[in-house]
N, C-alpha and C positions, 0 to 999 in steps of 0.2 A: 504494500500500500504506500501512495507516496500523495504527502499534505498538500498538496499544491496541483493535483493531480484533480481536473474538475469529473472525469470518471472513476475516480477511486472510492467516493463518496454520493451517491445519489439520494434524493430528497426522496421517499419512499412515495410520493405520490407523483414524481414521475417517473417510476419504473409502470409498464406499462404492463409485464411478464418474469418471470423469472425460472429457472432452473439451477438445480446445483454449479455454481463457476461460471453462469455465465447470464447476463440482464438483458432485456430488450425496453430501451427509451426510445419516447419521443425526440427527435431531432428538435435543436432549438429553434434551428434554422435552417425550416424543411423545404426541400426543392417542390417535392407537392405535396397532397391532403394526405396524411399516414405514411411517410416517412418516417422511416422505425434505424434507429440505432443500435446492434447486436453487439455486448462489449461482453469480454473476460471480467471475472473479476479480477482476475493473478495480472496486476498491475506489469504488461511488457509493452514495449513501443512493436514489435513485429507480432503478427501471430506465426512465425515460425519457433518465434522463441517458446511457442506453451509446447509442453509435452503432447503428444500426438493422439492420448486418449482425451484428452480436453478440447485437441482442435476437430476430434471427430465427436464430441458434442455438440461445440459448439458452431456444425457445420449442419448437424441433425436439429439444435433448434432454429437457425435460420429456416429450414423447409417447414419447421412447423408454424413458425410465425409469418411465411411466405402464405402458408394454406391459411390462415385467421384471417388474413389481411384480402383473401380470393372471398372467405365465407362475409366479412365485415362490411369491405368495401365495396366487393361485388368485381375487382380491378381482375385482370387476367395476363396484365404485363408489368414488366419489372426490371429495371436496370439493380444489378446486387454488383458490390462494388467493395474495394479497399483500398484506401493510400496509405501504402508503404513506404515511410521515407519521406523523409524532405522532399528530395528531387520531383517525386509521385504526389504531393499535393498534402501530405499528412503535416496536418498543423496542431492535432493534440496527441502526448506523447506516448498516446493508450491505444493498444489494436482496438480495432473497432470493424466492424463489418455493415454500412449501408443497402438497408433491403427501402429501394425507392419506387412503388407503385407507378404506374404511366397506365394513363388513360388517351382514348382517339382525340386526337386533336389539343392535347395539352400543349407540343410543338410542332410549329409549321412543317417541318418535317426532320424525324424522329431519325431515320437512315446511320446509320455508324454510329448508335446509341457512344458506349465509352472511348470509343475510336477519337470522339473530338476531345479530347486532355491534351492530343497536340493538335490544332486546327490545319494546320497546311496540309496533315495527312490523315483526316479522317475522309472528305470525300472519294475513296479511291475507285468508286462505282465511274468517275468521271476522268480518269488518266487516259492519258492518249494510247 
């Protein structure tokens, strides 16, 4: 656990779910409506660093909170996602897994879902 750590600590009414080792919150700052945050509890910045019975939990609660979020929202698409690292976008220093519902017509067009993290190369449907 580490103090400063703002997933090390969750306000027990924004835990949305839970399982042994591992929480599912609301994003603060959600891309759309039920944007769900999958975090370990075992404070590591990578999830390669959890032991490999932990990351096959917490691989098997992502799908179950993938199905709540099909039964809830009614959604059928989903970008799931991890920044690992600096360089990959990761700005808090806690693995975390983004399970982000997508509905028709949320973006004008959805095409190379996480391909755009670099934009010059996510269209590749259009290379000469």
């Amino acid at each position: 656990m580490n103090n400063t750590c703002p997933f090390c600590s969750f306000c027990p009414e924004n835990i949305w779910c839970e399982v042994p080792q591992v929480v599912a919150v609301w994003d603060s700052f959600p891309v759309t409506d039920g944007h769900l945050l999958i975090v370990p509890t075992t404070h590591v910045q990578s999830l390669f660093e959890l032991d490999t019975l932990i990351q096959t939990q917490l691989w098997s609660f992502v799908s179950q909170c993938r199905d709540e979020l099909v039964q809830r929202l009614g959604v059928t698409s989903f970008n799931i996602g991890i920044n690992d690292g600096k360089a990959a976008g990761q700005t808090i220093d806690h693995a975390h897994i983004h399970i982000i519902p997508r509905r028709d017509g949320d973006h004008i067009d959805p095409r190379g879902g996480i391909r755009w993290v670099v934009p010059e190369r996510a269209a590749y449907w259009e290379a000469d």
